[in-house]
N, C-alpha and C positions, 0 to 999 in steps of 0.2 A: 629377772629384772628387779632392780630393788624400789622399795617405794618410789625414793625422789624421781627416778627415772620417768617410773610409773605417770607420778603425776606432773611432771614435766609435759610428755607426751599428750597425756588430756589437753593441757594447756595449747599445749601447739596445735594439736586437732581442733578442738574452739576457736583458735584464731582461724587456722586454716580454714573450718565453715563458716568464720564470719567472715574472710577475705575473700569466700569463693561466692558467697552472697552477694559480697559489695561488686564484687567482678562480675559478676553473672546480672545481678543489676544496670551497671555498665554496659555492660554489652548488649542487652538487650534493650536500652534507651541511645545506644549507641547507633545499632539497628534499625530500630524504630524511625530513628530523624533519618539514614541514609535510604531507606524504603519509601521517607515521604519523598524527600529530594529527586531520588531515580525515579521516583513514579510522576514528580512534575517535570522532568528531565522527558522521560518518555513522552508523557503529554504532550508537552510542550514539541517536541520533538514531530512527533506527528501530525500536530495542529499546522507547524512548520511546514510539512511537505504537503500536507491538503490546502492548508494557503496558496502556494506556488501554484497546484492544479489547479483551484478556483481563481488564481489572478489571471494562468495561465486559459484558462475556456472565455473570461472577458476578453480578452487579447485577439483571442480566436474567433471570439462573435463581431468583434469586430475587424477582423481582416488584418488582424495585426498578427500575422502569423511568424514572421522572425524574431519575436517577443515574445509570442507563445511559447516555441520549442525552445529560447532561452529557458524560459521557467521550465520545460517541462523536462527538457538535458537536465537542471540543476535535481527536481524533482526527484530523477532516474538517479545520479551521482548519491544522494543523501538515502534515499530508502534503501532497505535490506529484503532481501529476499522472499521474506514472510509477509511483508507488508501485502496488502489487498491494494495498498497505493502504488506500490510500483506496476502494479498489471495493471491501474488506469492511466499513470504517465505515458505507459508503453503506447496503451492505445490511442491516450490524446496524441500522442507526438507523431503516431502513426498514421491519423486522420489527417493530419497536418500534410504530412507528405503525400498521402494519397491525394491529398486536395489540390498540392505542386506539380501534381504529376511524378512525383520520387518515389514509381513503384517499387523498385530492389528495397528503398530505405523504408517505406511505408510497410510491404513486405516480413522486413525482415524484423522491424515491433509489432505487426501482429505475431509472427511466429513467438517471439518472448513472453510475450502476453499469453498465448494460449499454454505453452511450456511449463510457465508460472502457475496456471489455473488456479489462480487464488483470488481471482475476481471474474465469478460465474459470466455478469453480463457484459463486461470487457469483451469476455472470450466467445462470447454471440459476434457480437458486431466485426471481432478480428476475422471469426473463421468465413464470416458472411463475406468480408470483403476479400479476401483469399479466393472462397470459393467462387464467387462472381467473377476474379481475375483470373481464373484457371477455365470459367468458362462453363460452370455448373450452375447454373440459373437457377432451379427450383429449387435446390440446397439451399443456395444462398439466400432466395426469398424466404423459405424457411429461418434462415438461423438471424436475418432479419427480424421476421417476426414473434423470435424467441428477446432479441434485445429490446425490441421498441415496449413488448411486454412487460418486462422486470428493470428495466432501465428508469434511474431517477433523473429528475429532470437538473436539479443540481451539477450533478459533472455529466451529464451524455447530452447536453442540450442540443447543442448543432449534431452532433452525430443520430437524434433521433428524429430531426428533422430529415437530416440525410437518407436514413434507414425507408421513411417512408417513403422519399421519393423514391431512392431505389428499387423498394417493394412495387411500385404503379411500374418504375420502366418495364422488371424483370417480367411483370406477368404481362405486358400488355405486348411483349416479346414474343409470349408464347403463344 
């Protein structure tokens, strides 16, 4: 290689780590705003579908229940899989139905909700009301009073009022 070559080449490696600097610099301010974005994106996102469930249990406290499961179908439509919010949609939308008398439908979102198991106390109060429609009393007073115990009063409101009455019929059944 002859000199000019020589330091032709330095030159171009110099620029090259100052252009991999300024790109790397780039990218990583580039990064950085798309990390804030997705992460209020997310937020936001989630804030979103616990809104629906919280406008969705006012609806429901007050007897407006075809207004609930609007919110709480929309709820179910927007959350992903992972969410701890879609296994309480299930459940609200489920309580709902059970409350209609729509046991196959009520039924079949406790069944999703307990599938999901990604919201521990959801999946009390689903299997509690499962178990009580199959006709397992003491299970169900049981798993009863595993939800009314770790259940926030926030989203299970009517359902832990439920749960208790439940608990007095089941035992005073027995």
């Amino acid at each position: 290689m002859t000199s000019q070559k020589f330091w032709t080449n330095c030159a171009k490696q110099k620029n090259s780590a100052k252009n991999y600097d300024a790109v790397l610099k780039d990218y990583t301010e580039r990064k950085k705003n798309f990390d804030t974005v997705y992460g209020e994106y997310l937020g936001s996102y989630q804030k979103r579908i616990k809104r629906k469930i919280r406008d969705g249990c006012k609806l429901q406290n007050d007897g407006k229940f075809n207004e609930a499961l609007k919110l709480y179908d929309e709820a179910i439509a927007e959350a992903k899989a992972n969410d701890a919010e879609l296994s309480v949609a299930y459940v609200k939308r489920g309580h709902v139905y059970n409350l209609r008398g729509e046991k196959n439908l009520a039924t079949a979102d406790f069944e999703k909700a307990i599938a999901l198991n990604n919201d521990a106390v959801g999946v009390h109060y689903a299997k509690a009301v499962l178990l009580e429609n199959r006709g397992d009393k003491t299970q169900a007073a049981q798993e009863y009073r595993a939800f009314v115990k770790d259940a926030g009063i926030v989203y299970y409101d009517t359902e832990i009022t439920d749960a208790l009455n439940r608990i007095v019929e089941l035992e005073e059944v027995n």
